[in-house]
C-alpha positions as CSV (number, residue, x, y, z in Angstrom):
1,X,210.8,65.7,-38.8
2,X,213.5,67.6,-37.7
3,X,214.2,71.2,-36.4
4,X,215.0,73.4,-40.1
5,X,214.6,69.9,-42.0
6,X,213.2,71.9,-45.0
7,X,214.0,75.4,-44.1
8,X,214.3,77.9,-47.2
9,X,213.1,74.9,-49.1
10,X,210.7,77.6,-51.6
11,X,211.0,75.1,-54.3
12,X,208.4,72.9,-51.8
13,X,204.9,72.9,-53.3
14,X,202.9,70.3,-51.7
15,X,203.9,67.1,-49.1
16,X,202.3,64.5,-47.7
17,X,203.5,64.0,-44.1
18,X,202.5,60.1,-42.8
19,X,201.1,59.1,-40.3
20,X,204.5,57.4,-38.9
21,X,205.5,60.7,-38.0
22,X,204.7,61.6,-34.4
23,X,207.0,65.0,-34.0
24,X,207.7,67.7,-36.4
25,X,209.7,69.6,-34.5
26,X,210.8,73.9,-34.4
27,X,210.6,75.9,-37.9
28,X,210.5,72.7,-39.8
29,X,209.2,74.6,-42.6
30,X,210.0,78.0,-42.0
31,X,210.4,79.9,-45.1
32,X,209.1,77.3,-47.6
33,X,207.6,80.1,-49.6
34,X,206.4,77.7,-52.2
35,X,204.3,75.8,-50.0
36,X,200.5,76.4,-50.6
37,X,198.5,73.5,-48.1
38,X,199.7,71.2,-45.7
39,X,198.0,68.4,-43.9
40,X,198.8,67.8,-40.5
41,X,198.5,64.0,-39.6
42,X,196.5,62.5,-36.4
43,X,199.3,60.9,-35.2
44,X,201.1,64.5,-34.6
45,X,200.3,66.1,-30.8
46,X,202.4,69.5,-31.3
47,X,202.8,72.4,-33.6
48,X,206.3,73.4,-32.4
49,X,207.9,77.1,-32.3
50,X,208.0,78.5,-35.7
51,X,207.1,75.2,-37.7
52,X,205.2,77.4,-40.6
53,X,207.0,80.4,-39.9
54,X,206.9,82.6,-43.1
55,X,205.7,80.6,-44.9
56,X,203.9,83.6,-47.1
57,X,202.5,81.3,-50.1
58,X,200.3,78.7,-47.3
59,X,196.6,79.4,-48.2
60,X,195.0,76.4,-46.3
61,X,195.8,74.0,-43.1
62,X,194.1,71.9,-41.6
63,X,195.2,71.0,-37.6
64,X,193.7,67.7,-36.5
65,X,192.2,66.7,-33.2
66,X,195.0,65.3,-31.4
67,X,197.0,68.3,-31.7
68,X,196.8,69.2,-27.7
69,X,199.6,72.4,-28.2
70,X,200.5,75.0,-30.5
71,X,204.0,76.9,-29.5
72,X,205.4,80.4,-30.0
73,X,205.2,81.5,-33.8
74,X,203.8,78.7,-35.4
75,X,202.0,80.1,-38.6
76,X,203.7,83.6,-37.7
77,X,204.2,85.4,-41.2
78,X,201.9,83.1,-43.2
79,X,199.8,86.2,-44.9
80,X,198.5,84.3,-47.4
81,X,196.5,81.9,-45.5
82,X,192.7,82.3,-46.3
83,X,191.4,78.9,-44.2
84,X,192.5,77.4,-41.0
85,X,189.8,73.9,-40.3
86,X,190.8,73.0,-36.6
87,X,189.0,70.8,-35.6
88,X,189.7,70.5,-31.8
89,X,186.4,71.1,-29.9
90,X,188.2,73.0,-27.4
91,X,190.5,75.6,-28.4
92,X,193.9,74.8,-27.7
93,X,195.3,77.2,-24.8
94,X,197.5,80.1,-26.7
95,X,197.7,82.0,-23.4
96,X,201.0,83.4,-22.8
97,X,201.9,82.6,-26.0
98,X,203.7,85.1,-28.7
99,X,202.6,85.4,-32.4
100,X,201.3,82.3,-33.3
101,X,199.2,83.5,-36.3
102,X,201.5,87.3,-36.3
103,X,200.7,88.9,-39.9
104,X,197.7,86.6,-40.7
105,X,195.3,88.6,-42.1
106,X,192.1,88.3,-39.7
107,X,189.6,89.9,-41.5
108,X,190.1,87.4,-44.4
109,X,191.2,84.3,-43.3
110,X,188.4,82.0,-42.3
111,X,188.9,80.1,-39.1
112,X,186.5,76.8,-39.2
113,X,185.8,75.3,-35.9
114,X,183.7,72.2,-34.9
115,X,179.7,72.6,-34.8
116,X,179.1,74.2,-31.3
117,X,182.4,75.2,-30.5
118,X,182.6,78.9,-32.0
119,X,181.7,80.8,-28.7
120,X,184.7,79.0,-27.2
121,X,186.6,80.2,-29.7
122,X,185.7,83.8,-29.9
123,X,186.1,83.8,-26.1
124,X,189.8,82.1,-26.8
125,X,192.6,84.2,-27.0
126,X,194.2,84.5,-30.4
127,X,191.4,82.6,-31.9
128,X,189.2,85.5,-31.0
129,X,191.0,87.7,-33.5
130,X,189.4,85.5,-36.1
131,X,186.8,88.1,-37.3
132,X,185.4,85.1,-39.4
133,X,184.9,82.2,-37.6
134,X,182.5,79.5,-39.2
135,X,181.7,75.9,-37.9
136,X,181.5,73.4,-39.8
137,X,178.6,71.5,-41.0
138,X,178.0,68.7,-43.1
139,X,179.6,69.1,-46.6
140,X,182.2,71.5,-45.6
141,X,184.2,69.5,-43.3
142,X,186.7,68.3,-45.5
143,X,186.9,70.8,-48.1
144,X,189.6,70.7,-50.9
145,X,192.2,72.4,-51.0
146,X,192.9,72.7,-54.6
147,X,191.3,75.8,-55.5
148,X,188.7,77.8,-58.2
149,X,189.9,80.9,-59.4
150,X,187.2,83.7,-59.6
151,X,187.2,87.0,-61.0
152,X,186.7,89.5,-60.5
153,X,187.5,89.0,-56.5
154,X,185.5,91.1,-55.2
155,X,183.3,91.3,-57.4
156,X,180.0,94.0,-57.5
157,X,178.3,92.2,-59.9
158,X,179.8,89.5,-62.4
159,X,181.8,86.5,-61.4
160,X,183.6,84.2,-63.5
161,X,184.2,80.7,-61.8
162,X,187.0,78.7,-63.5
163,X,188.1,75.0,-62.6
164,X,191.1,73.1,-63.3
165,X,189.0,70.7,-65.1
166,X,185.1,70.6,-66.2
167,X,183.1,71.0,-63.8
168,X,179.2,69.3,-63.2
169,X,177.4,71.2,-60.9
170,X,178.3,74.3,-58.7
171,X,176.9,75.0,-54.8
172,X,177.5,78.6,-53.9
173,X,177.4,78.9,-49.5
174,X,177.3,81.6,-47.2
175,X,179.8,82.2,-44.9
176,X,177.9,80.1,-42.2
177,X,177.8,77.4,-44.4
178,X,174.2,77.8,-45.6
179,X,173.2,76.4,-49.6
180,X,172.2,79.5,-51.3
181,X,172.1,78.8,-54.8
182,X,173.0,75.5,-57.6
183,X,173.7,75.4,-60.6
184,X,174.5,72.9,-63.4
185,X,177.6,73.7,-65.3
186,X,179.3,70.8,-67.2
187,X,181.9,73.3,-68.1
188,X,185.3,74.1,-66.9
189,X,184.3,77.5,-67.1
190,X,181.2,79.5,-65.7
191,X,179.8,82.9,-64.9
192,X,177.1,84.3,-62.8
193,X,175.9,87.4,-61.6
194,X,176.0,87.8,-57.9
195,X,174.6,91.5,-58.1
196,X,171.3,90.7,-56.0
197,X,173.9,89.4,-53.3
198,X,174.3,90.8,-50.1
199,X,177.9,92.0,-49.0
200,X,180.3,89.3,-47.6
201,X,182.1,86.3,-47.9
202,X,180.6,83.5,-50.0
203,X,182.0,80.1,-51.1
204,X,182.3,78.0,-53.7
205,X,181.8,74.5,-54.4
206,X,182.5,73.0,-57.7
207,X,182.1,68.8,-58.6
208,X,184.0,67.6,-60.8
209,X,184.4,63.9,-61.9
210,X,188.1,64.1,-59.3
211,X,186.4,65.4,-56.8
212,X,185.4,69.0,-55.2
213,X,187.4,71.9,-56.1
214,X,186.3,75.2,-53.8
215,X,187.4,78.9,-53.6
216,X,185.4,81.9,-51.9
217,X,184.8,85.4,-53.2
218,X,183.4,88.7,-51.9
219,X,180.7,90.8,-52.4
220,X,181.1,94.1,-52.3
């Protein structure tokens, strides 16, 4: 993929990269407002300078394995992002590097690393500013991205949970990944009170007969 193949392309939603692509190369996707996930294929090695660039609607990415180097302002201006899943075991070396994740929002974006890699990461630079970073266990690797929508967010007390489609059963998670609570829904639409809940970041998982949709709230 070239160098501003699909800049200022806000109309961009949603793509599927393949895995015959092997180089996506500088702000690819800069300013592709529209775009809420993205996928990065295993046949990929770099994240080049400004590939994700303002990209202000991305909520979720997920940067395989093989991706050995992340360059200058690679996910700089992307606000909206709320989940990075890398899932290299060693953090990739952002030394010397300049605003790779500039206006990210630290304190809310979750940063999910591989089981027994998140003291190398908070010793990282750059993925140290993470304030929330979880590794993964069992259930939560592969998380959808298509998400719930729950309201109040934050919430002190009620929380409505509502799915694109109905739902069967819900898992609510801390933000280390432990079960805390299940429910049976068989509804598209479902609210609980969360007032007995400690303050912080919880997720959500919802089955449905597509799949797992997932969102996360807090707890004020």
């Amino acid at each position: 993929i070239g160098s501003y193949a699909f800049y200022l392309c806000k109309g961009l939603t949603t793509i599927t990269i393949p895995m015959s692509v092997t180089t996506i190369e500088s702000f690819a996707f800069r300013q592709c407002t529209g775009l809420t996930s993205i996928d990065i294929p295993s046949s990929v090695t770099t994240i080049a300078k400004g590939t994700f660039s303002m990209c202000t609607g991305l909520k979720n990415i997920k940067i395989p394995s093989t991706i050995t180097t992340i360059e200058n302002q690679a996910f700089q201006g992307c606000s909206g992002l709320t989940s990075i899943y890398c899932y290299n075991s060693i953090p990739i070396n952002l030394i010397n590097l300049s605003a790779v994740f500039d206006s990210v929002n630290f304190s809310t974006c979750i940063l999910y690393v591989p089981l027994g890699s998140k003291a190398a990461y908070q010793a990282s630079d750059q993925w140290k500013d993470f304030v929330n970073i979880v590794e993964m266990t069992t259930g939560l690797e592969y998380i959808s991205v298509t998400e719930l929508i729950l309201s109040p967010n934050p919430t002190l007390s009620n929380l409505k949970i509502t799915s694109p489609i109905s739902t069967k059963n819900i898992d609510l998670y801390s933000i280390t990944g432990k079960l805390i609570k299940s429910f049976t829904v068989n509804s598209a639409n479902y609210e609980i009170n969360v007032n007995h809940f400690a303050k912080g970041i919880y997720l959500v998982k919802a089955y449905t007969n597509n799949g797992v949709v997932t969102g996360r709230f807090v707890k004020e």
